[in-house]
C-alpha positions as CSV (number, residue, x, y, z in Angstrom):
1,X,-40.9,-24.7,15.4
2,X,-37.2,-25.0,16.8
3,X,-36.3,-27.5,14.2
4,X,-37.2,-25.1,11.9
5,X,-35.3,-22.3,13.0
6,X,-32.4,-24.8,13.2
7,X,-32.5,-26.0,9.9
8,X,-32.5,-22.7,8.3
9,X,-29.8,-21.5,10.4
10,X,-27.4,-24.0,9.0
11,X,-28.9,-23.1,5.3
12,X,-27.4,-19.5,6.4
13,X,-24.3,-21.3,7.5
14,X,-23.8,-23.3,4.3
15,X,-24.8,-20.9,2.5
16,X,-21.9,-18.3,3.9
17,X,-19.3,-21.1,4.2
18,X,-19.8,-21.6,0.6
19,X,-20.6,-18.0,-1.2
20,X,-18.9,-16.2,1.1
21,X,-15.1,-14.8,1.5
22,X,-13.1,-17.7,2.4
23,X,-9.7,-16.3,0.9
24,X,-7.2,-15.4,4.4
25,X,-6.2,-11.8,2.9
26,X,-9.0,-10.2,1.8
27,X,-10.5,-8.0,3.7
28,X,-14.6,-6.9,4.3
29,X,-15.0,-3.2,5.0
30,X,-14.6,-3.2,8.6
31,X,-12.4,-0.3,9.8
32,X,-12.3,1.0,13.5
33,X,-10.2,3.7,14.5
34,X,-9.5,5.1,17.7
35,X,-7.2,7.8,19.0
36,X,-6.4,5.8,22.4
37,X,-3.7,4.3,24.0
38,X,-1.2,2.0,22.7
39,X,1.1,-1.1,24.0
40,X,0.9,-1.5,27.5
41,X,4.4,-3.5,27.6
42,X,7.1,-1.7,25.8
43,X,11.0,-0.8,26.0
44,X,13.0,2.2,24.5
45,X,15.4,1.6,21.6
46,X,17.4,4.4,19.8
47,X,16.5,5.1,16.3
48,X,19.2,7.0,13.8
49,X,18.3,9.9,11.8
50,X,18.4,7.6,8.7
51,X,15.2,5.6,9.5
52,X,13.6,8.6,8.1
53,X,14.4,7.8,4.6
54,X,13.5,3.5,4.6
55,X,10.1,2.0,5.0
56,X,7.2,2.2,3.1
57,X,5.6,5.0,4.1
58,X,7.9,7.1,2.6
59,X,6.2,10.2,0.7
60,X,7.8,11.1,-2.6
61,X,7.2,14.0,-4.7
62,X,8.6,17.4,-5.7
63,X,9.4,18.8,-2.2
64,X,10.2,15.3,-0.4
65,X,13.0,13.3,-3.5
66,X,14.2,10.1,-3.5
67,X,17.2,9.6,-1.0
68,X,19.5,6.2,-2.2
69,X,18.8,4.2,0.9
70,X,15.4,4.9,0.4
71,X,15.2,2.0,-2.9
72,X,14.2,-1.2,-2.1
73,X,17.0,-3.8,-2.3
74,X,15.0,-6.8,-3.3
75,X,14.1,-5.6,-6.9
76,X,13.9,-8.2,-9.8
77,X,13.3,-8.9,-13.0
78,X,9.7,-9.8,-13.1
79,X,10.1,-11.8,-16.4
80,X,12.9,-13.6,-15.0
81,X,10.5,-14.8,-11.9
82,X,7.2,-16.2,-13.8
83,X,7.0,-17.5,-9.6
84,X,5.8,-13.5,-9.0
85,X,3.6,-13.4,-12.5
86,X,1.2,-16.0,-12.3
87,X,-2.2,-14.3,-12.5
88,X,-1.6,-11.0,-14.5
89,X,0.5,-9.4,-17.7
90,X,3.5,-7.6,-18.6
91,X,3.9,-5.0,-21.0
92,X,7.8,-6.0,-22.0
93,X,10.4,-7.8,-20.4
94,X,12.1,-5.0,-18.8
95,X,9.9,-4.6,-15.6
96,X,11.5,-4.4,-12.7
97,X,9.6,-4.5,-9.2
98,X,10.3,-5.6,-5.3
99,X,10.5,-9.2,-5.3
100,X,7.9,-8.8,-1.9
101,X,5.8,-6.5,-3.3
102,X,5.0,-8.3,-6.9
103,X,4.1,-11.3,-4.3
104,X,1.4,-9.0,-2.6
105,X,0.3,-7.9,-6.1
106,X,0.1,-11.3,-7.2
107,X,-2.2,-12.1,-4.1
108,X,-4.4,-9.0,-4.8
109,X,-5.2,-10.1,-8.6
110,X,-5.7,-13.7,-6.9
111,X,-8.7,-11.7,-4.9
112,X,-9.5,-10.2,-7.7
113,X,-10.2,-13.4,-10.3
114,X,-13.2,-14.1,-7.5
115,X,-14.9,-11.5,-8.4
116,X,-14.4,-12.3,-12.1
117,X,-11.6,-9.4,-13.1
118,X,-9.0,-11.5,-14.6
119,X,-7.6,-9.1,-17.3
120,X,-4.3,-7.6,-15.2
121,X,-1.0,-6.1,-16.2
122,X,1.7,-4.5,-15.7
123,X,3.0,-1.6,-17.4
124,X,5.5,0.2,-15.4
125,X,7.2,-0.3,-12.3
126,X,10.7,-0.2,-10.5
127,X,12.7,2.7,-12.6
128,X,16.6,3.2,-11.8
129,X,17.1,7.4,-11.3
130,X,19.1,6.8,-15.1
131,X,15.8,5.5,-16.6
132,X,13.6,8.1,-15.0
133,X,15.9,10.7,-16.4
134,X,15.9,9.9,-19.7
135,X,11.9,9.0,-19.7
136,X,11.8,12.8,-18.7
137,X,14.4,14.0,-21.2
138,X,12.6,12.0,-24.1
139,X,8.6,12.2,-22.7
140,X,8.7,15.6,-20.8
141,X,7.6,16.9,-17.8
142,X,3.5,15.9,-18.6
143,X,4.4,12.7,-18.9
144,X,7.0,11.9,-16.5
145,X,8.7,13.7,-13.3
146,X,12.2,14.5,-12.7
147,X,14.8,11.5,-11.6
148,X,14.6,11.3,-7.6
149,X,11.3,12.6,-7.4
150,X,9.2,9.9,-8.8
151,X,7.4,6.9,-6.3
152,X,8.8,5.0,-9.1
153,X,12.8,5.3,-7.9
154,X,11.2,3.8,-5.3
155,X,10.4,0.3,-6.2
156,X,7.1,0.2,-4.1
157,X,4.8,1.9,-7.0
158,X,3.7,0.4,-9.9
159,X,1.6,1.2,-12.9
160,X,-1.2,-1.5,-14.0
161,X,-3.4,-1.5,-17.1
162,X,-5.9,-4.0,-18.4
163,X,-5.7,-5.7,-21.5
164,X,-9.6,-5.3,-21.9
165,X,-9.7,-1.4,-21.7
166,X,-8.4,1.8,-20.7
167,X,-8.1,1.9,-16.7
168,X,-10.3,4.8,-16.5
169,X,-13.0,2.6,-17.8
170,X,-12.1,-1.1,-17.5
171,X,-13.5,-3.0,-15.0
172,X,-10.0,-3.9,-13.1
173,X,-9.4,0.2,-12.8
174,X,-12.8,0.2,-11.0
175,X,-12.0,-3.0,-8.5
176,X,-8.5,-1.5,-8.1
177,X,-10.4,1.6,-6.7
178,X,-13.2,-0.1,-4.5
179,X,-10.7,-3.0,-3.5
180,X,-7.2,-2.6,-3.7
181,X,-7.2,-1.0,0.4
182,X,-7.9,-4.3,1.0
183,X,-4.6,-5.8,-0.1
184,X,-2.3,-2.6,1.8
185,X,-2.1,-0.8,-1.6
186,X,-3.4,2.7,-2.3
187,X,-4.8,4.5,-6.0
188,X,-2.0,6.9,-4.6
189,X,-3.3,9.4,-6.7
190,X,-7.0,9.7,-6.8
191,X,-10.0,11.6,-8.3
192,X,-10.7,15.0,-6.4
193,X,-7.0,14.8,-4.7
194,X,-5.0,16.9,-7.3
195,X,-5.1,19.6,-5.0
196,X,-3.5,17.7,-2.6
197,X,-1.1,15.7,-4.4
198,X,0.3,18.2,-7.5
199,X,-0.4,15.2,-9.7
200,X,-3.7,14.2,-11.7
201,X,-6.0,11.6,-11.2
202,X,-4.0,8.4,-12.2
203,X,-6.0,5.4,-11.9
204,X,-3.4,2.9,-13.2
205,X,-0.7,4.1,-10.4
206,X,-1.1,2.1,-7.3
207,X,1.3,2.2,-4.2
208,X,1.9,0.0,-1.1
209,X,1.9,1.2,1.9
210,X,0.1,-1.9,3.9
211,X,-2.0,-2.2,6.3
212,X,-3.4,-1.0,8.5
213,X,-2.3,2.1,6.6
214,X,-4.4,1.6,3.6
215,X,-7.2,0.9,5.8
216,X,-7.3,4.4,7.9
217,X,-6.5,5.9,4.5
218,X,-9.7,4.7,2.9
219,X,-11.9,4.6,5.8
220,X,-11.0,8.6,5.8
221,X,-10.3,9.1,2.8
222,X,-7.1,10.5,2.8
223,X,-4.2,10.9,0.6
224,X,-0.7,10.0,1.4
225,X,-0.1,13.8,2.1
226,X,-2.7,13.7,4.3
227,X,-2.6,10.3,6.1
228,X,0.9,11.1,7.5
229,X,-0.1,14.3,8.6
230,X,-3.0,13.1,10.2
231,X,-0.5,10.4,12.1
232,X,1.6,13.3,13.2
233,X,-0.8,15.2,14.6
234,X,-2.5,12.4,16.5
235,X,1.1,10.7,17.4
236,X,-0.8,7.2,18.4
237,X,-4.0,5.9,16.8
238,X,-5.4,2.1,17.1
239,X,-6.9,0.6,13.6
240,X,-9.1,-1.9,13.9
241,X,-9.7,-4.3,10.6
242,X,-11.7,-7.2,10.5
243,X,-10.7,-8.1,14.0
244,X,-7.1,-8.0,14.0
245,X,-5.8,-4.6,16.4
246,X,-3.2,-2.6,15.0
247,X,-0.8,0.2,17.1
248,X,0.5,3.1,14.6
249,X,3.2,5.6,16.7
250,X,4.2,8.3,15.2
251,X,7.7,9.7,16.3
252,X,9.5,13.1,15.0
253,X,13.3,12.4,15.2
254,X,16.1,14.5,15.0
255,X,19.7,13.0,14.5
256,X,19.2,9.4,17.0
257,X,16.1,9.6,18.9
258,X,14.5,7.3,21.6
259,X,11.4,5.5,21.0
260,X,9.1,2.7,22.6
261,X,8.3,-0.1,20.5
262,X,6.0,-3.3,22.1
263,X,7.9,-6.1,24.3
264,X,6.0,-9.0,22.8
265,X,5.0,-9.5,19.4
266,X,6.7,-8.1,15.6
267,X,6.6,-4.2,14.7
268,X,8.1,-2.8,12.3
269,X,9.2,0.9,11.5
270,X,8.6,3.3,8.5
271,X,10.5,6.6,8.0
272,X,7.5,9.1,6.3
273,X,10.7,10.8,4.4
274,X,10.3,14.2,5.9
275,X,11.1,14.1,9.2
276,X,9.7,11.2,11.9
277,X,9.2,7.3,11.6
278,X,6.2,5.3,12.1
279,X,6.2,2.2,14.3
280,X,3.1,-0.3,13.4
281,X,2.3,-3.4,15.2
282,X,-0.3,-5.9,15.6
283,X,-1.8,-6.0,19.4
């Protein structure tokens, strides 16, 4: 009877090892959160008043515009870089993106071709304040918002399509929705969320943010709007994803402010783009 039970727990193993995920950045849906303490070992550093404008947490719409240091510096020519546009599309060969964030992109369709959604593109993404201007001037303010107070001045937004179908239909609009968490990007403006977010269900416009932050934002499913107020009113939250432990601190800050970051290990810090910073860390 033991051999038995043996043998079909290795059939359960091979069979995992083999059917199962065995790609390093995907993620299962496994999200703990807990509104407990943080990093046991930390020291104090001073943080300026302009850490509120760089990161990418940075929330971006009519009240809360575009500030110039708050572009990413690392944007490219996608067609330039075929490196960054291996496994998806482009619409032309004026698309502009971060250099780091067409890499986690990249990675995400990667995930995606598992699951047999291979039809990717992009449309839209990294648009100079110029660019956005005149898209409003010539498209309108239904089509297009205001220079400064798009996600697209940003660099970290980007708008993908399929050549199969429309998004709202195709089957990479609906593993964007169910998956894309998994990768640290958010449908940054979702079904049921208009309220929230001024802006109409969009379900070709994804955002990074990273994780853990697109974890807590799907596990509660929360807008941007939301998520950071939620960080402010909680100050210090510990995400758990598929095992690895994650510290989020929230700190207000007014001109240079003092704040604890960990002793050992890498952190880095968000400004939210209204008024505090968000330092995330792996435990």
């Amino acid at each position: 009877m033991k051999k038995w039970v043996l043998l079909l727990l290795l059939v359960l193993i091979g069979f995992g090892y083999f059917y199962g995920d065995k790609t390093s950045p995907i993620l299962h849906d496994k999200v703990k959160i807990e509104e407990k303490e943080g990093f046991r070992n930390t020291e104090k550093i001073e943080v300026g008043k302009e850490r509120i404008y760089e990161g990418e947490l940075l929330l971006v719409n009519e009240q809360y515009p575009v500030h110039e240091e708050s572009v990413r510096q690392d944007i490219v020519e996608l067609f330039n870089h075929p490196e960054l546009t291996k496994n998806y599309g482009l619409l032309n060969n004026d698309i502009k993106l971060s250099a780091a964030l067409a890499e986690d992109f990249s990675s995400m369709v990667q995930a995606a071709e598992q699951d047999g959604v291979n039809h990717f593109l992009i449309s839209s993404g990294y648009r100079g304040f110029e660019e956005q201007n005149r898209l409003y001037q010539d498209m309108g303010a239904d089509y297009a918002l205001p220079a400064g107070k798009s996600e697209h001045n940003l660099g970290l937004s980007l708008d993908v399509g399929s050549t199969e179908a429309e998004m709202r239909i195709a089957e990479e609009g609906r593993w964007i929705e169910k998956n894309a968490w998994k990768h640290g990007f958010i449908l940054r403006y979702p079904k049921n969320k208009t309220a929230v977010t001024g802006i109409s269900y969009e379900p070709w416009h994804i955002r990074y943010v990273g994780l853990p932050h697109s974890a807590v934002m799907h596990d509660k499913n929360l807008a941007l709007e939301e998520y950071l107020k939620y960080l402010k009113q909680e100050e210090k939250i510990t995400v758990e994803v598929d095992g690895k432990t994650y510290v989020v601190c929230y700190y207000p800050i007014s001109e240079t402010t003092t704040i604890e970051v960990p002793v050992d290990g890498d952190y880095s810090i968000s400004g939210d783009n209204i008024g505090g910073v968000i330092v995330t860390s792996e435990k």
